[in-house]
NUDODREN-432246 format. One record per residue: residue in one letter; x negated, y, z negated of N, C-alpha, C in turn. Coordinates in steps of 0.1 Angstrom, whole numbers, plus 2048, in hexadecimal, padded with zeros to 3 digits. Layout:
// residues N
aXYZXYZXYZ ...
END
This chain:
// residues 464
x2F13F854B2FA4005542F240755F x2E640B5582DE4165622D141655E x2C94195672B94195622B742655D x2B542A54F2B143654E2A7438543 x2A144354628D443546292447536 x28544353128944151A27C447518 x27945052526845751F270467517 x26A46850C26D474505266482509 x26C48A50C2664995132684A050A x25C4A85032584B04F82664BC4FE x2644C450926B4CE50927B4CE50B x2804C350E28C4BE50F2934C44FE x2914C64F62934C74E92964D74E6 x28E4DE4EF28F4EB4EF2974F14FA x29E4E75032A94EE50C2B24F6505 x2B54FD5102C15055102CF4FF50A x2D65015012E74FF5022F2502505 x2E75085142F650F51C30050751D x31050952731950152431A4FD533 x3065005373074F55463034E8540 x2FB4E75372FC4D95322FC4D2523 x3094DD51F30E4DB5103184D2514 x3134C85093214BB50132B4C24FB x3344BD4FC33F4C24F03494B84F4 x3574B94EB35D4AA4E93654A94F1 x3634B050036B4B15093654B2512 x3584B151634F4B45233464B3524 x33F4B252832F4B253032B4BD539 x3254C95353214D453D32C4D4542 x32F4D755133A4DC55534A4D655A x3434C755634F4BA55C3594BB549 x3644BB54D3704B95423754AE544 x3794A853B38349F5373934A353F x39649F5463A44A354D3A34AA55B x39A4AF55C3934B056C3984A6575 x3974A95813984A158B38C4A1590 x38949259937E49359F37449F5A6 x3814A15AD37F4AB5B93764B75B1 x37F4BD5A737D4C959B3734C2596 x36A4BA5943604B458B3514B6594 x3564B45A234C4B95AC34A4C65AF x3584D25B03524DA5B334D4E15A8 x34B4DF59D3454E65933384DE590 x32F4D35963244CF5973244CF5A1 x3234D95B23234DD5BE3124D85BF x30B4CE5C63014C85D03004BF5C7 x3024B85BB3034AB5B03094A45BC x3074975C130B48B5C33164845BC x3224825C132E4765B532C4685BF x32545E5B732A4505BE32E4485B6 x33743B5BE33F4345B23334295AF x3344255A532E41D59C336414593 x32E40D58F33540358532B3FF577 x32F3F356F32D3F356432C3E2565 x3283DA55B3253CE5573343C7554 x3393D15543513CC54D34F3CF55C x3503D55673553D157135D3E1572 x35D3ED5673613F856735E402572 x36B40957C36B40F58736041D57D x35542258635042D57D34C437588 x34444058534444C58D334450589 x32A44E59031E45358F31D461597 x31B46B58831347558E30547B58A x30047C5952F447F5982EA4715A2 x2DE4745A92D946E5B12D44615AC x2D44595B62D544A5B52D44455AA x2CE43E5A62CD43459A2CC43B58C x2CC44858E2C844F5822D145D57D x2E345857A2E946457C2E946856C x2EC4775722EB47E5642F847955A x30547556030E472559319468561 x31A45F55B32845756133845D55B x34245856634D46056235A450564 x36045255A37044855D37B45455E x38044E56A38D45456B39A44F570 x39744356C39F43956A3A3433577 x39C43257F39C42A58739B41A589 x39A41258F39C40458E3993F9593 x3963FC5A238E3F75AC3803FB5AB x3753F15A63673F85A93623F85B6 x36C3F35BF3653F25CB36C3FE5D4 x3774025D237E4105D837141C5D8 x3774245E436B42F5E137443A5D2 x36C4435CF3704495C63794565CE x3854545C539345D5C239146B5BC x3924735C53914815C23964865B9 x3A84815BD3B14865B83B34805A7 x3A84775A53AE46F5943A947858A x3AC4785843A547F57539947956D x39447F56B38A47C55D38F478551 x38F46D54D39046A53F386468533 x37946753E36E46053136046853B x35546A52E34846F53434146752B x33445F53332845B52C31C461533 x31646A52A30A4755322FD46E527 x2F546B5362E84695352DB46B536 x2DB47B53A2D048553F2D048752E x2C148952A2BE49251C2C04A0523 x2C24A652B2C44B452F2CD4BC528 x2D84B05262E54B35202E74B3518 x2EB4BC50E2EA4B54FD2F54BB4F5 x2F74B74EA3044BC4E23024CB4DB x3084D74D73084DF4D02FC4DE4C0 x2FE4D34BB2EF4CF4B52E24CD4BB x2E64C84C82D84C64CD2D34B84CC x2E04AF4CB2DF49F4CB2E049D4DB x2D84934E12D548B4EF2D34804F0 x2D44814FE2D24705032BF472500 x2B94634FB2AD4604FA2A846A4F0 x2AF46E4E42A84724D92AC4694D0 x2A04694C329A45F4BB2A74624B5 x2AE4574B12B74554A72B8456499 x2A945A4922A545C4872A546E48B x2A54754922A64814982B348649B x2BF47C4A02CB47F49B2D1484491 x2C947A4862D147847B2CD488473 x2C548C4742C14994722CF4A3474 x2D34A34842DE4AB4882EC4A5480 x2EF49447C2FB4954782FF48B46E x2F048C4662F14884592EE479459 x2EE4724552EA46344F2F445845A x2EE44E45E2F14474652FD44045A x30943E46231543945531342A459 x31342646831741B46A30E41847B x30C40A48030A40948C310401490 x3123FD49B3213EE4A131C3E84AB x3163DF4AE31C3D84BC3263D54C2 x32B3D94CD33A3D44D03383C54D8 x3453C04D03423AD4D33433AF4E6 x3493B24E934B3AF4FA33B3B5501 x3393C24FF32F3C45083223C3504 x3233C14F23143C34EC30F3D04EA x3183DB4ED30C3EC4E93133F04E0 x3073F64DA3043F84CD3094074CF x31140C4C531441C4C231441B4B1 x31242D4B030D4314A331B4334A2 x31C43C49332644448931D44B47F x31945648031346147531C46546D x31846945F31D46D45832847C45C x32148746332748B46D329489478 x33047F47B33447D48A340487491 x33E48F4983414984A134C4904A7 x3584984AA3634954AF3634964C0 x3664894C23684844D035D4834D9 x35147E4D034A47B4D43414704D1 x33D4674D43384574D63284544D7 x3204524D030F44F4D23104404D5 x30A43F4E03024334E52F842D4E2 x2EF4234DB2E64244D82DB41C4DF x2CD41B4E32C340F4E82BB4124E0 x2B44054E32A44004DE2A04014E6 x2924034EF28F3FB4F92853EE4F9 x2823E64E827D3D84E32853D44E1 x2913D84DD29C3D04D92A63D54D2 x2AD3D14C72BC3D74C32B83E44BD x2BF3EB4BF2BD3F74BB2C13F74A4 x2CB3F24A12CC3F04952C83E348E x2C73DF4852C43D947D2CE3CB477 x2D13C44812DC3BA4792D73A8470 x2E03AC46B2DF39A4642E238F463 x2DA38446F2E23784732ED37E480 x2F737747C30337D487308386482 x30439347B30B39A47B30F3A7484 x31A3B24883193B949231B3C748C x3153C847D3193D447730C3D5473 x3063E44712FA3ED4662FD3F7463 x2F63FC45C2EE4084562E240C459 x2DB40245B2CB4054602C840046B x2BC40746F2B940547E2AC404480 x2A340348A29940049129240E48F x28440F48E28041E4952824214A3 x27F4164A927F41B4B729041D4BF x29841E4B42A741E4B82A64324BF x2AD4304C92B343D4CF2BF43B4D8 x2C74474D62D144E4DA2D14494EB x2D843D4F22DB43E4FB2DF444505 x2F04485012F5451507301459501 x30446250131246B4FD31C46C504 x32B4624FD33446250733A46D501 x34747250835047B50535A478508 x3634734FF37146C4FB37B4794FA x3794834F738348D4F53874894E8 x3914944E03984914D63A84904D6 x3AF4854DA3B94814DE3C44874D0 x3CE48E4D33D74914C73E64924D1 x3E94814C73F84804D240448A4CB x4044924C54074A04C240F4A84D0 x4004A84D34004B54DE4074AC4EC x40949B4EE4114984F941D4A04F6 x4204A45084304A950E43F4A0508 x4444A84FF44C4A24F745D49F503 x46149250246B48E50B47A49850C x48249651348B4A4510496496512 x49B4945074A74875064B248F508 x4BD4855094CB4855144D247950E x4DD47E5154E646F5124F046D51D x4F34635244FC45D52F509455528 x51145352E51B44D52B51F442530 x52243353052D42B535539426533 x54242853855142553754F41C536 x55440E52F55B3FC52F5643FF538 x56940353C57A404541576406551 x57141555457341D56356741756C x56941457656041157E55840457C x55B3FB5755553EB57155E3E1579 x5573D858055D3D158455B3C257E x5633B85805673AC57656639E582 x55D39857B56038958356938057A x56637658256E36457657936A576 x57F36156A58C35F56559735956B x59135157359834357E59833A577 x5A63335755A732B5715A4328560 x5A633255A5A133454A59433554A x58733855357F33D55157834A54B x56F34D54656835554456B36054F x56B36B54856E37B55155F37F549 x55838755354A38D55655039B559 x5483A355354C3B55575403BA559 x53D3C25625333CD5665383D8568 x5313E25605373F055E5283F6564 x52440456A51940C56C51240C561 x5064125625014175584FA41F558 x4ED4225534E242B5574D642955C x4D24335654C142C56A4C441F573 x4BE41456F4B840B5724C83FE571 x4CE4005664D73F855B4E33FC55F x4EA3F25564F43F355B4F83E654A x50A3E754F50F3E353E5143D4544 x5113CA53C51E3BF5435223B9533 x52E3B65355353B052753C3A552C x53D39A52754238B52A54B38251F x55638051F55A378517555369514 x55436450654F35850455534F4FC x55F34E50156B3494F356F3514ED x5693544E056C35C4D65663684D2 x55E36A4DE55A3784DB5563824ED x55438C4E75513944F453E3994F5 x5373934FA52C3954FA5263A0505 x5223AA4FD5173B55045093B950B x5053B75154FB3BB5194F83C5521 x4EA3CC51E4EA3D65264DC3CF534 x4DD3D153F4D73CC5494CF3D1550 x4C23CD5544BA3D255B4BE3CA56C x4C83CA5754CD3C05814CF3B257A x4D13A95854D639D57F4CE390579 x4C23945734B938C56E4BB39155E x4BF3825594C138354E4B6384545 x4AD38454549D38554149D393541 x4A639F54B4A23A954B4B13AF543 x4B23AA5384BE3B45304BF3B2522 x4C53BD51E4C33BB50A4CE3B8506 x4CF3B04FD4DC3A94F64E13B94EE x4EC3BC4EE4F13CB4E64FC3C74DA x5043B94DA5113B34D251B3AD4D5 x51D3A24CE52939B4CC5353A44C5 x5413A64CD54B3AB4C85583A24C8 x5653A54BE56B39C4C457439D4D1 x5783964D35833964E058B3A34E3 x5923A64DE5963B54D85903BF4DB x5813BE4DB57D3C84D95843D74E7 x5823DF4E358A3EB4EB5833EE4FA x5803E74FF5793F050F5813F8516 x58B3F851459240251E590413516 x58C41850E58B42250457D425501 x57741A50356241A4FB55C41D505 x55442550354A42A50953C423501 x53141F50752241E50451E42D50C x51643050250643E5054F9432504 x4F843D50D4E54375104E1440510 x4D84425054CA44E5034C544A50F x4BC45C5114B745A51A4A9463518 x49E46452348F46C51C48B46E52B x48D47A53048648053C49347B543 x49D4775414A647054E4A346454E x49B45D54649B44D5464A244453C x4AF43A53D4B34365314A8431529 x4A84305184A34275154A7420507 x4B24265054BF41D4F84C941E4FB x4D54174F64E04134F64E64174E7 x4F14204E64F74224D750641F4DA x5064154D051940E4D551F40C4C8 x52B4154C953340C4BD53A3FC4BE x5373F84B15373EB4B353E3E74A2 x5443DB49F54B3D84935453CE48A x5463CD47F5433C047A5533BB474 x55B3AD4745643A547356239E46B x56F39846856D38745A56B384466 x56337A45F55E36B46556036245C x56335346556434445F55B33A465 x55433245B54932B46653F33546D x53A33D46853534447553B34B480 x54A34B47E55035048E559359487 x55D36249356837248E57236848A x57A36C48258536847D59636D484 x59736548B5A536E4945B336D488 x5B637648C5BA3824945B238848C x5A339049759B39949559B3A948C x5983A548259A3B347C58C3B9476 x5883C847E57C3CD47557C3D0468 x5713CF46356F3CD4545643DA450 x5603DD45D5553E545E54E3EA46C x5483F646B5463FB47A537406479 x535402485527405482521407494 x51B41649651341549F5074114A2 x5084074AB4F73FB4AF4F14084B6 x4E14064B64D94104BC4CB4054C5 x4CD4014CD4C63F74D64BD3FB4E0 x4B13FE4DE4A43FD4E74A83F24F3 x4A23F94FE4A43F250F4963EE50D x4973E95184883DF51E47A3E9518 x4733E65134673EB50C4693F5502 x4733F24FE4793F94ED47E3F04E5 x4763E54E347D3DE4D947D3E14CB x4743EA4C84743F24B74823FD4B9 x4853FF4BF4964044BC49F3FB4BA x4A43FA4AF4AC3F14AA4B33F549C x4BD3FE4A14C53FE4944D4403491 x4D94004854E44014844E740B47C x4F74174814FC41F47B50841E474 x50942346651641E46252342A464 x52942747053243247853943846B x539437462541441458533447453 x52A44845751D45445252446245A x52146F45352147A458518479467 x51D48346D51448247C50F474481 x51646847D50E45C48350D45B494 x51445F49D50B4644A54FF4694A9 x4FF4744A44F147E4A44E847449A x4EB46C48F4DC4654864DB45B493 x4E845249C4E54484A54D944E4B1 x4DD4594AF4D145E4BD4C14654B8 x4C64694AE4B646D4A24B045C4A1 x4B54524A24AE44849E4A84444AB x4B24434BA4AB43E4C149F4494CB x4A24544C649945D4CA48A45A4C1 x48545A4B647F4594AD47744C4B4 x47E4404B347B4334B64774344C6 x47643C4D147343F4E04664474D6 x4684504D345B4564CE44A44B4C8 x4524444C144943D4BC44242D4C7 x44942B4CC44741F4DA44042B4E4 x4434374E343943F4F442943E4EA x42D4424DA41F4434D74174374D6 x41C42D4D641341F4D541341E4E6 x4184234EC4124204F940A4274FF x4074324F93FC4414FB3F14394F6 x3F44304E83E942F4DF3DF4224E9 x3E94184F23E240F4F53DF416504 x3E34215083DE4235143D242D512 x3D142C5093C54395053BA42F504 x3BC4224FB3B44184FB3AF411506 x3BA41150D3B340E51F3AD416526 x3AA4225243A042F52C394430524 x39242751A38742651538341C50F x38041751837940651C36C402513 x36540D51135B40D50B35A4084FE x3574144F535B4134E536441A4E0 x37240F4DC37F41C4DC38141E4CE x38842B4CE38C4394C33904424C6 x39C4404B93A344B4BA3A24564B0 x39D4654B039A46B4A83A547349D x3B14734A43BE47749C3C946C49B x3D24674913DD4644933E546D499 x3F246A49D3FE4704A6408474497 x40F46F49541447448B41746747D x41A46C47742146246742545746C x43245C47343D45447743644447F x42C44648742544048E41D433482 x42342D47941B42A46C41441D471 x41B41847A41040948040740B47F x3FF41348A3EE4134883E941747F x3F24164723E741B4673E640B462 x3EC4044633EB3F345D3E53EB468 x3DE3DF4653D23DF4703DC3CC474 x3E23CB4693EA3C04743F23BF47B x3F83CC4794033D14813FE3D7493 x3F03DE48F3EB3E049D3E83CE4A6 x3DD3C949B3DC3BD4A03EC3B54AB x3F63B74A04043B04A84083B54B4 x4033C24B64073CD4C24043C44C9 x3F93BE4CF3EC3BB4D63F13A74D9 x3F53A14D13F73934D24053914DA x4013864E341637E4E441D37D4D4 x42D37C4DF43437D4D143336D4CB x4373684C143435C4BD4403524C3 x43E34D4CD4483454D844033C4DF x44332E4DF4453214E643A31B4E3 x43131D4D34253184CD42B3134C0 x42030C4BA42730A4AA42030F4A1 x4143134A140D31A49440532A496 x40732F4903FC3404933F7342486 x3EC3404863E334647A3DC35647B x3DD35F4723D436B4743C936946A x3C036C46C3B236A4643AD377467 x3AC38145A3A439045839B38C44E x38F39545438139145137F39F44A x3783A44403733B043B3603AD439 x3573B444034C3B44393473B442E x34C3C042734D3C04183593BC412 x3593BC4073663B53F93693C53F9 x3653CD3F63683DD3ED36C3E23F8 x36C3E240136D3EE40F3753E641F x3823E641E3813E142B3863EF436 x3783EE43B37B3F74473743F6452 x3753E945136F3DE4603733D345D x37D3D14683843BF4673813B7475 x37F3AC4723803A247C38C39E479 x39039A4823A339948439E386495 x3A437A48C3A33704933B236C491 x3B936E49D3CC3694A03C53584AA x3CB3504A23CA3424A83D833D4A9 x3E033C4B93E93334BC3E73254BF x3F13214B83EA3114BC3F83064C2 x3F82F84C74052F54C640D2FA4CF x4082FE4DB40E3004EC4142F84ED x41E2F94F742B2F64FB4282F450A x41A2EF50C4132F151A40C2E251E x40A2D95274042CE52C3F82D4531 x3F22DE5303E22E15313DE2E7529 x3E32F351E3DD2FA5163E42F7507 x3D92F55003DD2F44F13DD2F84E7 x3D730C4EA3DB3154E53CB31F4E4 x3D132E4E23C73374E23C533C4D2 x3B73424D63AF3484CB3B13594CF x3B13654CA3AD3714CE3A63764C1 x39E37F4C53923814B83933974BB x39939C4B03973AB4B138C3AD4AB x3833B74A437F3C34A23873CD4A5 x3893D14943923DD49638A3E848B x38D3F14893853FD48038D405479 x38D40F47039941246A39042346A x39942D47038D43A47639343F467 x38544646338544A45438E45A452 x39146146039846C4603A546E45F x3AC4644673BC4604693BE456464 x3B84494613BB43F4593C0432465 x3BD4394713C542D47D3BC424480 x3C241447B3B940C4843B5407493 x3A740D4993A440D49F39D3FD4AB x3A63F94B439C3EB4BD38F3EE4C2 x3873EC4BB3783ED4C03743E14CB x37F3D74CA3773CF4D73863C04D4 x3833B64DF38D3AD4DF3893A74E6 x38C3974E338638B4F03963824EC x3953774F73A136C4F73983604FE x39C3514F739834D4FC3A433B4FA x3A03314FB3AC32B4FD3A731B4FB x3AD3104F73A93044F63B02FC501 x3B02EE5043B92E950B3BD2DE504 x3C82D750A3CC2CC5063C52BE503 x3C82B54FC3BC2A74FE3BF2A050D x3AB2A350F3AD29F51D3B12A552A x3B32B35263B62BC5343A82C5530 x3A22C352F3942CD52C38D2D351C x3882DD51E3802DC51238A2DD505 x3822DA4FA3892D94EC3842E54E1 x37A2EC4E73762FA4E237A3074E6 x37D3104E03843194E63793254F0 x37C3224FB37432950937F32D514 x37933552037C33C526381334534 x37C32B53337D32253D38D31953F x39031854A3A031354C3A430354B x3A83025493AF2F45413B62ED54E x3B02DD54F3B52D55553C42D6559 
END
């Protein structure tokens, strides 16, 4: 990343721990996590910020003088070639000056056998598969904060054959650099202030077809973005809710029968900040014959549907309208279910502001129980299983007694494609010993081709 000097300075050890250049799990001397550039400068006033980059191609932020800054900064920027953004925030610090050191007195370019002093016994060391660097885990590892590790003859830990896990290390292993991750607790995110909108079936929808015994089409308003359309189809009345006229952009909500009441029904659309993002509709269940409502249509049973819009498909469920308050449980579910889809998208956008070595140091809440199961994170992360014919998951544990390091290999095979004949994706995932959430330490994809459109091994390279 950077050329920086691995000569050890006797009196470096005996600096100061002022909080001009104290670590802690939120900063580097005077730069914070959540700062803006601008605010990151004036509080290192004659320091240098230039943009920089990384071997991933990561937009970064060198500060201090040319080739040798005291700390790099992500603040999520994207273009490594843009000049650097005043106005972006700070999400990530990797400090590289030994000037700087943690409240212990852990730095960049101290002996790693000298760490271990400040935070107890080396638990574990990693290479991450994508970039190759090596980070520690102490038995006390300090919250929201990340050790880097080098050699400068060679690996800094101790591995066997292909392996990318230890315990033991090199003498000449030292402390690279100290990033600062912060301690993320989706807790403390600004909690949504939900609503509910209304659409009439009846007022203000207007109706195509029904020429000539055709199909009649209805569009009613809706909310946001959406809007309601209901269509007859023979023998039933089919529901959608719509994102405009691309059918690709709307959710199936129910088959009702013919009968069913629009001039009287109203659909609610939850809503979060003023944005829809479910649908709660009373809706019936009928005899059926063959499969089809049985006319003359009579309910048998009734029940409010609870239906997640476009990026809520974990909302999905049904109320049995003779429950006490089945309303208020219809909107407790789809509130709950919005809750849990913002946290898996915190959790993967948190993963994306930290490109490096990711972790998360708290779970969000109970309710959130995915990330505590490591195949269920893994599924977050894969296509759904569509237009292939086989998916194998292959979990790897180092040890038999302890899995709390998986290799995770998803192999699609059996494309539905005249050049590709299906992909491989390979996780590392971690399981953080505090909160119990499985953690992606790294991720590659790579793909086979067809016979005869190119290679028959799985690589990166594009297929005939």
């Amino acid at each position: 990343m950077m050329n920086v000097c691995l000569i050890l300075v006797a009196s470096v050890a005996g600096q100061t721990k002022s909080n001009e250049k104290l670590i802690t799990a939120d900063s580097a001397g005077p730069v914070k996590l959540g700062m803006t550039v601008r605010e990151a400068r004036q509080a290192m006033k004659g320091v240098p910020f230039n943009r920089t980059s990384d071997g991933e191609g990561v937009a970064l932020i060198a500060v201090g003088p040319g080739d040798d800054p005291v700390m790099t900064l992500y603040a999520g920027e994207e273009d490594p070639q843009a000049p650097v953004d005043d106005r972006a925030k700070i999400e990530f610090i990797e400090v590289w000056s030994p000037v700087y050191q943690t409240a212990e007195g852990v730095r960049p370019e101290m002996k790693l056998s000298e760490a271990e002093k400040k935070y107890g016994p080396v638990k574990e060391i990693v290479i991450s598969e994508i970039e190759s660097r090596e980070f520690v885990d102490f038995a006390k590892q300090p919250k929201g904060l990340q050790f880097r590790l080098i050699n400068p003859n060679g690996m800094a830990g101790n591995y066997r054959g292909t392996e990318t896990r230890t315990k033991t290390y090199s003498p000449g292993a030292l402390i690279f650099s100290v990033q600062v991750i912060g301690i993320r607790n989706f807790d403390d995110e600004p909690k949504p202030a939900f609503s509910s909108v209304y659409s009439d079936l009846n007022k203000n929808c207007k109706s195509e077809g029904g020429d000539d015994g055709g199909h009649v089409s209805t569009i009613c308003p809706g909310a946001g973005d959406y809007r309601i359309q209901y269509f007859d189809s023979a023998t039933t009345l089919e529901f959608r809710a719509e994102k405009g006229p691309d059918f690709e952009n709307s959710v199936y909500l129910a088959s009702q029968a013919l009968n069913y009441d629009t001039k009287n029904r109203k659909i609610e659309w939850r809503m979060a900040d003023g944005k829809p993002f479910a649908v709660i509709m009373r809706t019936y269940v009928y005899q059926t014959e063959d499969g089809l409502i049985k006319y003359p249509a009579k309910p048998i049973n009734e029940f409010l549907i609870v239906k997640g819009l476009l990026g809520f498909d974990n909302i999905d469920f049904r109320v049995d309208a003779k429950t006490a308050d089945a309303n208020a449980k219809a909107r407790e579910l789809a509130d709950n279910g919005y809750q849990q889809a913002e946290t898996a998208d915190l959790y993967f956008k948190f993963l994306d502001i930290n490109p490096f070595n990711l972790k998360i140091q708290k779970a969000s809440a109970a309710k959130e129980s995915w990330v505590k199961f490591p195949t269920q994170v893994v599924v977050q992360l894969i296509p759904e299983f569509d237009q292939f014919r086989t998916r194998t998951i292959e979990m790897k544990s180092e040890f038999a007694d302890v899995a709390e390091n998986l290799t995770v290999i998803v192999t699609d095979d059996g494309y539905a494609d005249d050049s590709v004949r299906g992909e491989r994706y390979w996780f590392e995932i971690k399981k953080d010993s505090v909160s119990g959430v499985w953690i992606v330490v790294s991720a590659k994809r790579a793909w086979v081709c067809q016979q005869n459109r190119g290679h028959q091994d799985y690589s990166t390279e594009p297929c005939l």
